[in-house]
MMTF fields as JSON, N, C-alpha, C and O atoms, coordinates in Angstrom:
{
  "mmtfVersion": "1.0.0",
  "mmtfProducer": "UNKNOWN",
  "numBonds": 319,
  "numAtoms": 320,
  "numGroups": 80,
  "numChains": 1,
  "numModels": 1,
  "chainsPerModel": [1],
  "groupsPerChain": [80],
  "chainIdList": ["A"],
  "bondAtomList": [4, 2, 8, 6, 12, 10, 16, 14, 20, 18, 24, 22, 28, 26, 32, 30, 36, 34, 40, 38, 44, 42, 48, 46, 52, 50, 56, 54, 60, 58, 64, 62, 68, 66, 72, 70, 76, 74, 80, 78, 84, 82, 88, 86, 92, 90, 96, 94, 100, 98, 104, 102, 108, 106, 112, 110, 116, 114, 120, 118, 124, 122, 128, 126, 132, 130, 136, 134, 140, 138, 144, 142, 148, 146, 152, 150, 156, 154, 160, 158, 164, 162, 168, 166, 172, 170, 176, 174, 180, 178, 184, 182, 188, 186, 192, 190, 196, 194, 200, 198, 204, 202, 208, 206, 212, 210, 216, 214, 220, 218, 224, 222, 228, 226, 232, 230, 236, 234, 240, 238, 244, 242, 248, 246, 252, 250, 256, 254, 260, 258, 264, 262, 268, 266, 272, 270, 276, 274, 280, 278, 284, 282, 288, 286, 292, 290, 296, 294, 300, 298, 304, 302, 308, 306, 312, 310, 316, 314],
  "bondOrderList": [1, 1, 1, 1, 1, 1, 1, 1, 1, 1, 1, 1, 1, 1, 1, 1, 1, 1, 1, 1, 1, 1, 1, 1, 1, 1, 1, 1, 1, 1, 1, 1, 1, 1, 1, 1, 1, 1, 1, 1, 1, 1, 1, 1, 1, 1, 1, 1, 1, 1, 1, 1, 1, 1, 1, 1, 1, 1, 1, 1, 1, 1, 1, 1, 1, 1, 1, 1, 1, 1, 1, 1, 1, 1, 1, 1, 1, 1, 1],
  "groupList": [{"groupName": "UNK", "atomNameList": ["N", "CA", "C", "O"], "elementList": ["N", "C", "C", "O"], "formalChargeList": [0, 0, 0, 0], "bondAtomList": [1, 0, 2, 1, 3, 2], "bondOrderList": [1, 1, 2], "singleLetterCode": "X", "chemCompType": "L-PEPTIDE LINKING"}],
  "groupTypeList": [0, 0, 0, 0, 0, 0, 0, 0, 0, 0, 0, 0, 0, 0, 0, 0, 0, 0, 0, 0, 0, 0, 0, 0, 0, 0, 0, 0, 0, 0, 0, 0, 0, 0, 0, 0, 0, 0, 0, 0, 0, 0, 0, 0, 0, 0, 0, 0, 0, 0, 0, 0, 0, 0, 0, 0, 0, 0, 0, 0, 0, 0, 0, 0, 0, 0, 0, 0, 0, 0, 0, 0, 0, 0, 0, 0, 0, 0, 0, 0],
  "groupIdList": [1, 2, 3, 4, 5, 6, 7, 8, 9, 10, 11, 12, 13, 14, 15, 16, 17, 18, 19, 20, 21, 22, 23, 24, 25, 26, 27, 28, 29, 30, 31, 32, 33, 34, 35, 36, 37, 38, 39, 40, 41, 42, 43, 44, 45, 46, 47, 48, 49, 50, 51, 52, 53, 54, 55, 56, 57, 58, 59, 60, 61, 62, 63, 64, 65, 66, 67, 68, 69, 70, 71, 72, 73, 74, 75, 76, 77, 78, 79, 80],
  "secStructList": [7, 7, 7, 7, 7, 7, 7, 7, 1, 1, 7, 7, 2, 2, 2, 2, 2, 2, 2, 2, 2, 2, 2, 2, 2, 2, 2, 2, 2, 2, 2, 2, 2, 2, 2, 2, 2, 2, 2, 2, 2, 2, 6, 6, 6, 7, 7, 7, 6, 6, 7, 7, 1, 7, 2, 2, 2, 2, 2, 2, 2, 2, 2, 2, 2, 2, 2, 2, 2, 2, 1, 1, 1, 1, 7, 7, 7, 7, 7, 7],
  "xCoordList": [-70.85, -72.108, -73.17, -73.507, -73.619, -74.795, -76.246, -76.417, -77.013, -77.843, -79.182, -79.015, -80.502, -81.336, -82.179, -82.52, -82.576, -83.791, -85.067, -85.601, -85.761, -87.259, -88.05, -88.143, -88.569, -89.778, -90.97, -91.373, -91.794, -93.12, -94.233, -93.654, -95.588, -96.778, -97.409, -98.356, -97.259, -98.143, -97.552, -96.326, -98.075, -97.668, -96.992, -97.443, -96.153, -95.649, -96.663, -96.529, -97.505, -98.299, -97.333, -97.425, -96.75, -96.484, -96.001, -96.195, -95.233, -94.534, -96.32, -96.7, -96.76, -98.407, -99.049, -99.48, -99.258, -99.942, -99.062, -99.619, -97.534, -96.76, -97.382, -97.413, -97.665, -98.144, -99.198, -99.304, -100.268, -101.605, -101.942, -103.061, -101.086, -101.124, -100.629, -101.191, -99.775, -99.275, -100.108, -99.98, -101.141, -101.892, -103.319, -104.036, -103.576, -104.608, -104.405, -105.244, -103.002, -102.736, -103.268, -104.349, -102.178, -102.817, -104.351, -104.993, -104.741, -106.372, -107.189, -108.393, -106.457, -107.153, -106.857, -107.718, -106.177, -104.987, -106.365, -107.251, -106.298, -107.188, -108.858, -109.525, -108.948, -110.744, -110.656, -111.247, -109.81, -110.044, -110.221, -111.068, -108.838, -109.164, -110.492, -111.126, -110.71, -112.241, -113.286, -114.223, -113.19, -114.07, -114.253, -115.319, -112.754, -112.699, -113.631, -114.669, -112.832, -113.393, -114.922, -115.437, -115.823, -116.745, -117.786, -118.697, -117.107, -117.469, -117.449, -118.379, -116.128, -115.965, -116.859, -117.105, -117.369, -118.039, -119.66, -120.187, -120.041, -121.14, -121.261, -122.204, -120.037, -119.853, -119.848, -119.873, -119.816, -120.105, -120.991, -121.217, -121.982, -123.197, -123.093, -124.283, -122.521, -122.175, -123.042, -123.617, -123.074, -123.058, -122.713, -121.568, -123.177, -122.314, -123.196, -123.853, -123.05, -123.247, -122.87, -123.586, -121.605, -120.698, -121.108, -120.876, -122.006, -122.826, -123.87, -124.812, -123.926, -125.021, -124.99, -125.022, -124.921, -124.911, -125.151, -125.101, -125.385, -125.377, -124.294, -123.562, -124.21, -122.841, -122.881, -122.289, -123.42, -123.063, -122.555, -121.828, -123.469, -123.104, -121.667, -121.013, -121.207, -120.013, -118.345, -117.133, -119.081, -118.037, -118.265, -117.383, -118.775, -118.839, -117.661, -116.602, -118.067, -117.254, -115.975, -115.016, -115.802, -114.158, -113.915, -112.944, -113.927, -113.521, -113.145, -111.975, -113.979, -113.856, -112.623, -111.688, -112.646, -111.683, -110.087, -109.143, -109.981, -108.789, -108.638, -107.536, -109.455, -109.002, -108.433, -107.235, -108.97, -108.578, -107.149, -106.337, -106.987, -105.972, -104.374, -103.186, -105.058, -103.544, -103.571, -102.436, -104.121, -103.454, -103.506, -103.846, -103.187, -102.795, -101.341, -101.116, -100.136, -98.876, -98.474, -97.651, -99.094, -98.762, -97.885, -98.434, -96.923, -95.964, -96.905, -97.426, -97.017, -98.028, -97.102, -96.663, -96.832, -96.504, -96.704, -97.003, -96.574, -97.026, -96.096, -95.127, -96.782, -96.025, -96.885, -98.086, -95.327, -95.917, -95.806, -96.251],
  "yCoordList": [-95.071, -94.767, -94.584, -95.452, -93.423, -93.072, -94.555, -95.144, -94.763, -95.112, -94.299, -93.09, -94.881, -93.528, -93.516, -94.61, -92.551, -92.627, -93.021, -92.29, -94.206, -94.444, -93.282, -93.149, -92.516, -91.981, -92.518, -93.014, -92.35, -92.823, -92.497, -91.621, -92.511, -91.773, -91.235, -90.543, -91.28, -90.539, -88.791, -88.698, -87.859, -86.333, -86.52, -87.436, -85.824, -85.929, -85.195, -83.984, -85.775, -85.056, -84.658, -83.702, -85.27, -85.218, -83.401, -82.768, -82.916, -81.57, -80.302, -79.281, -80.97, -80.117, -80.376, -79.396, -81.46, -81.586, -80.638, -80.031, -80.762, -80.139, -77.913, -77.094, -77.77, -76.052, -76.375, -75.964, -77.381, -77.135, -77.266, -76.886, -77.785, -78.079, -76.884, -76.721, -76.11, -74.677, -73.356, -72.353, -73.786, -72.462, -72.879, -72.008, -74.18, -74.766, -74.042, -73.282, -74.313, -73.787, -72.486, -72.066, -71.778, -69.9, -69.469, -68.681, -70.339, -69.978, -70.722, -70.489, -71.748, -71.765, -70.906, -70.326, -70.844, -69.936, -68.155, -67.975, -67.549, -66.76, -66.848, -66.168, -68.061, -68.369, -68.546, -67.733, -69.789, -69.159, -68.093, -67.932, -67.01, -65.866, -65.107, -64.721, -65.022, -64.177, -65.083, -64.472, -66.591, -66.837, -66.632, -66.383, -66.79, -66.213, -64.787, -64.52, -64.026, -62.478, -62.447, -61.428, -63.352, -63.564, -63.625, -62.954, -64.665, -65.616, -64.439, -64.221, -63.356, -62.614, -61.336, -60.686, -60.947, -59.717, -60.371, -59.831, -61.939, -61.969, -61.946, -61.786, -62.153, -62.168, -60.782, -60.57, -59.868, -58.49, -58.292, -57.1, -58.852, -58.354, -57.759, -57.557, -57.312, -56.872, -57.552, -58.619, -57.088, -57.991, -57.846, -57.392, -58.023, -57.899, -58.838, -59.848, -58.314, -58.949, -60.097, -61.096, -60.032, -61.789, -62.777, -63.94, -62.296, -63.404, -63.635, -62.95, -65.057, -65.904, -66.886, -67.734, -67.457, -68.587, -68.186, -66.996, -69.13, -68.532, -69.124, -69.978, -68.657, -69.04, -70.491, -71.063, -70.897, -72.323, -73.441, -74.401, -72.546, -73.009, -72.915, -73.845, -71.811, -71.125, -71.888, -72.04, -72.075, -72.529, -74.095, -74.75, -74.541, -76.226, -75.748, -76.332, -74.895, -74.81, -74.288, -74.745, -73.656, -73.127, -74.508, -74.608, -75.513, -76.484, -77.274, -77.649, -77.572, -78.267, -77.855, -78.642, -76.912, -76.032, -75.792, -75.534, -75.932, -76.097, -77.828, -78.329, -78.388, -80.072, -80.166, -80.438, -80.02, -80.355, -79.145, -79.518, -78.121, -77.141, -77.901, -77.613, -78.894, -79.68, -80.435, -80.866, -81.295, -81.889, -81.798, -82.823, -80.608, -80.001, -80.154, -80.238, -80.221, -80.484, -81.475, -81.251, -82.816, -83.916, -84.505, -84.389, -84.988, -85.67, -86.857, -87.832, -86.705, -88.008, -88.712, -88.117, -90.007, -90.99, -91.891, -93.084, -91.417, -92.197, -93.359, -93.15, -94.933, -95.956, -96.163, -96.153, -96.418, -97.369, -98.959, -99.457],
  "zCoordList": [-342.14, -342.755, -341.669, -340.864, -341.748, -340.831, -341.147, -342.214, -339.889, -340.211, -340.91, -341.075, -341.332, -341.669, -340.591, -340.142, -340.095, -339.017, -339.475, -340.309, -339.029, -339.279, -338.576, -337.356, -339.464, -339.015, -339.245, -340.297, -337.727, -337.732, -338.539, -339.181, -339.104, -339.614, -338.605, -338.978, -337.468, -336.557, -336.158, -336.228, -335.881, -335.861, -334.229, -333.541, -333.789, -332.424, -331.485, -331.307, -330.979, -329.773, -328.585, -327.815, -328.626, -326.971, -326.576, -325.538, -328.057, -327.893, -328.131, -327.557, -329.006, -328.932, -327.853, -327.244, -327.403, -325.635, -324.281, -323.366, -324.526, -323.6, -323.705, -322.786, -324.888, -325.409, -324.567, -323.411, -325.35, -324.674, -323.284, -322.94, -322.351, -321.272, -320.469, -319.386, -320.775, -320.708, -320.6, -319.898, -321.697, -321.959, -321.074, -320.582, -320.969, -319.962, -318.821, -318.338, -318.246, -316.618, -316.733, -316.321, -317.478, -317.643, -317.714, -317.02, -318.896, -318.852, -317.702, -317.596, -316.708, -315.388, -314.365, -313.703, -314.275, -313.025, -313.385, -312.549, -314.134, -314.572, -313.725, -312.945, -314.426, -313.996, -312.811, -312.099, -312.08, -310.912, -310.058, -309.18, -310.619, -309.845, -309.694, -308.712, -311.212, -311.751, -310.878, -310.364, -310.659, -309.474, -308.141, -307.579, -307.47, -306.406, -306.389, -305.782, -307.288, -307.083, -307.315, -306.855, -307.944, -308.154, -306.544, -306.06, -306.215, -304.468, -303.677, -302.9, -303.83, -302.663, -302.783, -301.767, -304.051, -304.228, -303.068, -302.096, -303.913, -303.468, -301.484, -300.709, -301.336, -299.845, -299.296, -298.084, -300.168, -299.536, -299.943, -299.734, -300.614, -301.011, -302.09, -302.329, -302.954, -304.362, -305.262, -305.047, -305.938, -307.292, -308.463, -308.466, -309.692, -310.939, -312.265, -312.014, -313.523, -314.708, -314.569, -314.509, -314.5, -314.42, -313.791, -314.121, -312.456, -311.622, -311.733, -311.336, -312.523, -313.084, -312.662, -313.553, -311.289, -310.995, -309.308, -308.997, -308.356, -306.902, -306.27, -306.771, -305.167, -304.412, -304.643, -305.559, -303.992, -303.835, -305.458, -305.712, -306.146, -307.786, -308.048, -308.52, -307.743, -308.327, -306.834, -306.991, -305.879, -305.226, -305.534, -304.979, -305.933, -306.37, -307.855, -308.083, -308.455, -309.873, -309.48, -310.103, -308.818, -308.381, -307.86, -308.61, -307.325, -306.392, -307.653, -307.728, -308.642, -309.393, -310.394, -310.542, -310.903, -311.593, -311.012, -311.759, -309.487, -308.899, -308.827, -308.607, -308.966, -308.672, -310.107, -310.173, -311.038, -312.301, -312.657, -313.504, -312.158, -311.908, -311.216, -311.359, -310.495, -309.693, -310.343, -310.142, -311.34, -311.899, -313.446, -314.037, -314.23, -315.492, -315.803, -317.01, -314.897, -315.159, -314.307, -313.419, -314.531, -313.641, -314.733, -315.829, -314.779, -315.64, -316.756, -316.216, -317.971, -318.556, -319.589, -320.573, -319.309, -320.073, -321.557, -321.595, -322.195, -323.368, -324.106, -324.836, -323.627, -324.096, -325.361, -325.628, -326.239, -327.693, -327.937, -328.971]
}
């Protein structure tokens, strides 16, 4: 005789956090670039609609956006 499996009341995050953590990387991996390319136009003197912020604004936000970028697929643990 099989046993029955207890299922819990709580929804399984861990497989919806593993998607969202997926599509996080992609939609960072993106912004960064569009920042880089942002940084480098203003470094030739260019400019653009998209630049609303000044260098120094925008390289504090790329810095920030790659720190939080390394660690988007850090292995996360969930004890019950």
């Amino acid at each position: 005789m099989q046993e029955p499996i207890e299922q819990i009341p709580q929804d399984d995050w861990v497989d919806q956090d593993l998607l969202t953590r997926d599509l996080a990387s992609d939609l960072l991996d993106a912004e960064i670039a569009a920042e880089r390319d942002r940084i480098a136009r203003v470094d030739r003197g260019e400019g653009g609609a998209d630049i609303v912020m000044s260098r120094a604004d925008m390289a504090r936000r790329l810095a920030a956006m790659e720190s939080i970028r390394s660690g988007v697929n850090d292995q996360v643990t969930i004890e019950f």
